[in-house]
N, C-alpha and C positions, 0 to 999 in steps of 0.2 A: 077432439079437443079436450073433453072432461079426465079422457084416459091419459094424459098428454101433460094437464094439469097436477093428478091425482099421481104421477110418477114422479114428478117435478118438486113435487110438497113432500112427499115422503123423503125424498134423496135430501131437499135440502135440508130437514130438522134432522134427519140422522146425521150428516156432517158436520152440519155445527154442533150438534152436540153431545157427538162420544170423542172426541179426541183428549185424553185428559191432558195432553200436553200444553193444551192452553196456545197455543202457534197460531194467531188471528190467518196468518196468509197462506199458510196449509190449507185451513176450512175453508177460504173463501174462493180459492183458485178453482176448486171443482163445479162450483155453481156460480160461479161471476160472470160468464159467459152469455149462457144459458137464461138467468134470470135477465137481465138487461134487452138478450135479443127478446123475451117475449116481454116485458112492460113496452118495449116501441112499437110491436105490433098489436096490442093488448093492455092499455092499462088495467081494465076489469081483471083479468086474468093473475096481469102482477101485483092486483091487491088480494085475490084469492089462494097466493101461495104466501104472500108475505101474512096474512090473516091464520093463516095455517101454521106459521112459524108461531106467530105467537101465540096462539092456543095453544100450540107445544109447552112453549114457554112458562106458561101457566098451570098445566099438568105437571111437567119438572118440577116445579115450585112443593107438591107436594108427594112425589113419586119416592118410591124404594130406590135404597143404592145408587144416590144420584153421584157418590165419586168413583165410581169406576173401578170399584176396588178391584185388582187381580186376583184375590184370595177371598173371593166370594161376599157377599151382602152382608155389611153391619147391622145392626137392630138399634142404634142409635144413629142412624143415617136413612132419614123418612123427609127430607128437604127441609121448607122455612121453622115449622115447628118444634123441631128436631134442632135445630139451632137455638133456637127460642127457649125452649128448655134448657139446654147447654148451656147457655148466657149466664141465665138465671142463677145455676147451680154452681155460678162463680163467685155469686157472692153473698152476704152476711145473712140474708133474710129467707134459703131455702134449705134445704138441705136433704143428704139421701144417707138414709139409716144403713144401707146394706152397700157393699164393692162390686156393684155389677154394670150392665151398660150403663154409661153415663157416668160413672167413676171417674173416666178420666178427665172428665170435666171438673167433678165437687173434687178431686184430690191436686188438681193442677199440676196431675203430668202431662195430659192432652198437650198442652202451650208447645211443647219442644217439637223442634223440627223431623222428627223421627216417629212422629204417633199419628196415626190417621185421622185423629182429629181435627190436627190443624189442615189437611189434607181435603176434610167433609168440606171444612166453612170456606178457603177457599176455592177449590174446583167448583163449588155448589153455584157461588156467586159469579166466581169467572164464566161458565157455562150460559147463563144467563144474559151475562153482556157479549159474547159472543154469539148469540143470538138475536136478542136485539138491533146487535150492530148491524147484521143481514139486513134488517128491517132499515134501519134508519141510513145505512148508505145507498138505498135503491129507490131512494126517496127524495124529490129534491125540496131544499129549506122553504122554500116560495113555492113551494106543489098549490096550485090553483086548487085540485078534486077534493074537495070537502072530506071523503073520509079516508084519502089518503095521509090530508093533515093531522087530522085524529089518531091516523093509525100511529104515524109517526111521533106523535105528542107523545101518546101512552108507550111507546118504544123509550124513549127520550126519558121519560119520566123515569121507568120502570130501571134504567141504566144506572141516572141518577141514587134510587134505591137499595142496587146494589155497590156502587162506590161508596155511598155513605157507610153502609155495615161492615165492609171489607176496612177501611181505613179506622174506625173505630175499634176493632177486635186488635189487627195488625200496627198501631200506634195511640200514642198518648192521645190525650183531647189537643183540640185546635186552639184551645187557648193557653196549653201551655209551650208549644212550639210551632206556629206554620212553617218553620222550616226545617222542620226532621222531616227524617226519608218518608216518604209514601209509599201509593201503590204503585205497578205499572197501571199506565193508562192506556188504554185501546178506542181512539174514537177517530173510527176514516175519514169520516165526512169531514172532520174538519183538519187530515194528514197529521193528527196525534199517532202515533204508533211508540210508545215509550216502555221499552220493554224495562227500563231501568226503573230502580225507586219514585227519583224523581223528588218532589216537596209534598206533605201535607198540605199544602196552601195552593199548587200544583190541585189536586184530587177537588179540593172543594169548589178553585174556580168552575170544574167542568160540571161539576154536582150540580151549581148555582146556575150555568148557562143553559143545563138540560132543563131544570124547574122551571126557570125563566119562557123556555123554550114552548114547554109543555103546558103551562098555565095558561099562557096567553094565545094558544092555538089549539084547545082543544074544547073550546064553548060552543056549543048543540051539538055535542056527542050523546047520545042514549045511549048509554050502557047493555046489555042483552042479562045479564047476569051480573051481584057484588062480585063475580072473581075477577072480573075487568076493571083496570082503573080510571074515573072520570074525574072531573073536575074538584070533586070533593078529596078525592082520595091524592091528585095531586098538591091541592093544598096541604093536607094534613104531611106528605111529605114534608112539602118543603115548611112547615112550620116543625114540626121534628128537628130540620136541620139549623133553622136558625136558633133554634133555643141551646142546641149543641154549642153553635160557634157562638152565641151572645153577640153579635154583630149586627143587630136589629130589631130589639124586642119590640118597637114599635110594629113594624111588620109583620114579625111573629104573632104575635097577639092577632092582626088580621089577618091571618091564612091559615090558624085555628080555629076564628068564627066563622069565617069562609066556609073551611071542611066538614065544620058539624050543623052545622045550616042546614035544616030538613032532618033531620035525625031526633029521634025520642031518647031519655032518660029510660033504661030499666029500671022498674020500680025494685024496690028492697026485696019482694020476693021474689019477683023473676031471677035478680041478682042469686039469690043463694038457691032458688032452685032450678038449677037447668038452662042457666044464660047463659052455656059457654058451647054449646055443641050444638046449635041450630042457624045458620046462617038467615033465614027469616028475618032473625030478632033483630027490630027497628033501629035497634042502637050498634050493629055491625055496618061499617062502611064498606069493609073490604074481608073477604074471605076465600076459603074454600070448600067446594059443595061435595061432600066423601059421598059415594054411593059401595055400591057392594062390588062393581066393575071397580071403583076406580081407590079400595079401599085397600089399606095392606098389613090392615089386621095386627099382628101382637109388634109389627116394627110401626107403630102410630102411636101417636102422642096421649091417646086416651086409657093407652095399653099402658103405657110407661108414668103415667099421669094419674089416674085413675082409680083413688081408694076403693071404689067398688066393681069396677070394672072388671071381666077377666083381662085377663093378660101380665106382664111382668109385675104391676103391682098388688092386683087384687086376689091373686094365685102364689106367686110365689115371696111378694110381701117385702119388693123394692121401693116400699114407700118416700113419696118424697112430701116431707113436712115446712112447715114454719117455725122460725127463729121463735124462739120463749121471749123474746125480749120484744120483737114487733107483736106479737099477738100479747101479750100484755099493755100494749101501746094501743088496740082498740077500744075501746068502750063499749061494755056490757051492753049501752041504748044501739049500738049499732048494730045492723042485720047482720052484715060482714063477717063477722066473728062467731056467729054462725055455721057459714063457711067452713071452719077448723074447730079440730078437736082440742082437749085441754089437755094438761099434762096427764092426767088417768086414762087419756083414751082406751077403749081397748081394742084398736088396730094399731094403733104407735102414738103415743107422747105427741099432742099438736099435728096431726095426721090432718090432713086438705082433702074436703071434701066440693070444695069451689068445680073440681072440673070431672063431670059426671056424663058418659053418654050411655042413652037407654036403650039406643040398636047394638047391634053385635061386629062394633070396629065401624059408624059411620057415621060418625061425631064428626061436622065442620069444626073445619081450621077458620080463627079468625085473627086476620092480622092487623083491623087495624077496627077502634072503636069511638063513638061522640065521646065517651068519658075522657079517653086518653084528651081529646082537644079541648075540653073543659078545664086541665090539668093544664096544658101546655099557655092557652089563654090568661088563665090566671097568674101563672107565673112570669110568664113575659111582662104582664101589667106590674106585678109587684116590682119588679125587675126594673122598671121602666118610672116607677113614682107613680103609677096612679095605683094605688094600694088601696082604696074605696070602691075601685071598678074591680080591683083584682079581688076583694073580700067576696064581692057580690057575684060574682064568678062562679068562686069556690064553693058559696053556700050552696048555689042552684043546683047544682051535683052531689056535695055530701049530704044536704040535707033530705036527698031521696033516700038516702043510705042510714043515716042515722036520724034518729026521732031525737035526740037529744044536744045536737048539734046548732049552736047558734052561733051569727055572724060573727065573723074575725073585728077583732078592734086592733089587731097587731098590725106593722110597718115592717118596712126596711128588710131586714135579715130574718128575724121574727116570723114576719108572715111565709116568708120564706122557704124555712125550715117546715111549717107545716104545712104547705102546700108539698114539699117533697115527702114526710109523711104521708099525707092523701094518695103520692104517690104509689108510694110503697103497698099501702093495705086495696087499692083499687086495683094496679095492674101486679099483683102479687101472682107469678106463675106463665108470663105471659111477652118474659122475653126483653125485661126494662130494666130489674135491680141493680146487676154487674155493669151496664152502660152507664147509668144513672150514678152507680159509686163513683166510675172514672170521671165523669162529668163535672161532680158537686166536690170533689178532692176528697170521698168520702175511705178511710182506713178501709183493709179488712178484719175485723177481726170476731174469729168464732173462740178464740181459748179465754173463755173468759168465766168469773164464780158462775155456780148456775148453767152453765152451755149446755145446750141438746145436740150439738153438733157430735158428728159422729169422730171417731178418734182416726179415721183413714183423711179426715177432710178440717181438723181441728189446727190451722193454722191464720196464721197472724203478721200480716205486713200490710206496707205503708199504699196508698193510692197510685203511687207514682214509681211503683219499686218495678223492677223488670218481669218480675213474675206476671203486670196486670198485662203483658203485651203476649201474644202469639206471634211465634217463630215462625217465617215463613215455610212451606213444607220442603222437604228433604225432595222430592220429586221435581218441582218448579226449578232449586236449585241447581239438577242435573240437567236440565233440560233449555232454561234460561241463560242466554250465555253473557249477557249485561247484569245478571245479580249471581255473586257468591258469597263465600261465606264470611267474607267481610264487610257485604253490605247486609249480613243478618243481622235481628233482633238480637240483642244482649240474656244470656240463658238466668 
């Protein structure tokens, strides 16, 4: 039976997920069979192959070359992180001194449909919920077994996670049209199968139904490890997405304190020495645990990241800095600023020294942090009129960070604004700027008196201009027979 099992698990994560064609009823028809007849005679059994999909699942998340490329492994394609950085390098507050991986992110040719970029972020994500999906159609909604519900929660959730980032990159914010085109949606369980666009307002109902789903049916799960997501980590979801859509900030606000509930503040020096590459550290909810098995070296975020680190930055001196104009925006009393170097530095002008690992390529990925729900809490309260709970929010959090930081007496738009500062100089590197611009209508603009920005990436357009959208990729296109090229993004 274990050989029987251990055959069964390997075939199904490889099916789901090397097909880059993204064709939900290709992958599923080889194992639909097969998994069904053993959960009737075994459900232990068909939770130990469905449990095996999504440890997959979770390894993807931070594996080499997870799009498939035919012309061998990108070094800007290391899964969540690797986007996370790409994000970032979209917009005003990071920037990359030199034209190397990752270029096509800071220079914004990546976007068009013809560059593997748009290629990484979607296949990455697609993949993912192709996988899940295994999980949560072999699952029934009313499953009585305790931790088949869980299993399925965290499926459900983890779905949700990737529809929200896919629709973010691939369209405007939610709140300047629910009814521009969306993703395809893929969800069987409830005979969604939508290969077409579809509505943005389409994507978030199912985002909301998964969270919905997952919130409320996954309480006494123990987690085995932060790379699994429990209760906390679903919260901080779906408060990420309410704060997106502005459709609840009362709510949002409680599924922020929800998610950081149990979690510690890094103090100011853990913050600037060595808080970002230890998955331990109290104040990570959600990461990944790099070992020397599961590490992949100079195509890793620490490599690429990493003013001292070897690998592409610390060697051949692809530094990636901070904006002259946000680091001028800290204050001397804060640790933070620390962090980075000044305009003299002598590895680069404003050069980030925030993400530092002291093994050799085995620095944890961490996706998700209490600060960010500090950040998210307080803004939905400001958001919402209670501007006294949202001050006192904000204080608990910067004033670990800075010694000279005292209570907001601001309101309305006011408190606002600096709450999205807090944002900035807190999750600076980590995957939030370029979403955060689309979100708040914020411009881009790096050509300005003064700029550090590098002259391959020194452009200047409006929040809302077609450039902030990725084209769907040139492969999907051939491949999808419900989208062409005139339900693409505008170039």
């Amino acid at each position: 039976m274990k050989t029987k099992l251990l055959i069964l698990l390997t075939l199904t994560f490889f099916v789901v997920s090397c097909d880059e064609d993204m064709d939900y009823e290709a992958k599923s028809l080889v194992t639909e069979k097969q998994l069904l007849e053993l959960a009737e005679s075994s459900p232990e059994a068909a939770l130990t192959i469905n449990l095996g999909v999504e440890d997959g699942q979770y390894a993807f998340m931070r594996e080499y070359s997870t799009n498939f490329s035919d012309t061998g492994g990108r070094h800007d394609d290391y899964g969540q992180k690797s986007i996370d950085l790409g994000v970032d390098l979209l917009s005003n507050d990071a920037i990359m001194v030199m034209d190397h991986w990752f270029g096509n992110y800071y220079s914004y040719r990546g976007r068009t449909q013809d560059f593997s970029t748009t290629r990484i972020i979607w296949n990455f994500y697609y993949t993912i919920i192709m996988n899940v999906n295994s999980i949560i159609g072999k699952i029934a909604e009313d499953v009585s077994d305790e931790n088949l519900r869980h299993l399925r929660s965290r499926a459900m959730a983890i779905r949700a996670y990737c529809y929200f980032n896919l629709i973010r990159v691939y369209q405007h914010t939610y709140k300047k049209n629910p009814e521009a085109p969306g993703v395809p949606l893929y969800a069987p369980e409830q005979g969604i199968d939508n290969k077409a666009r579809g509505k943005v307002q389409d994507v978030y109902n199912l985002i909301l139904s998964d969270l919905d789903y997952a919130f409320a049916n996954i309480d006494g799960y123990n987690r085995p490890s932060k790379e699994k997501l429990n209760k906390n980590v679903v919260a901080g979801i779906y408060a990420r997405v309410l704060l997106e859509t502005g459709t609840n900030d009362v709510l949002c606000a409680q599924m922020a304190k929800t998610a950081r509930t149990g979690y510690s503040l890094m103090s100011a020096s853990e913050w600037v020495n060595g808080g970002f590459d230890n998955i331990s550290n109290p104040e990570w909810m959600w990461g990944a645990d790099i070992n020397a098995e599961s590490s992949t070296v100079y195509a890793s975020f620490f490599s690429h990241m990493g003013t001292l680190n070897p690998g592409y930055t610390g060697i051949i001196g692809v530094y990636k800095t901070i904006d002259a104009r946000l680091y001028a925006a800290i204050p001397d009393t804060d640790a933070r600023k620390q962090a980075f170097g000044d305009a003299n530095d002598t590895k680069a002008p404003y050069a980030n020294y925030k993400f530092y690992d002291e093994t050799f390529f085995q620095g944890d990925y961490v996706y998700m942090r209490a600060a960010e729900m500090y950040l998210i809490e307080a803004e939905a309260l400001a958001r919402s009129g209670s501007a006294s709970d949202a001050a006192d929010v904000l204080y608990d959090l910067v004033s670990t960070r800075d010694t000279g930081y005292t209570l907001s007496n601001s309101t309305g738009d006011a408190l606002v604004s600096e709450i999205h500062l807090q944002r900035r100089i807190e999750l600076w590197g980590e995957g939030f700027a370029w979403l955060d611009m689309k979100r708040n209508g914020v411009d881009l603009v790096r050509d300005y008196t003064g700029s550090n920005h590098s002259a391959f990436g020194k452009l200047n357009f409006a929040y809302d201009d077609n450039e902030m959208l990725f084209q769907i990729p040139e492969r999907e296109l051939d491949n999808n027979t419900e989208i062409n090229e005139i339900d693409q993004n505008p170039i």
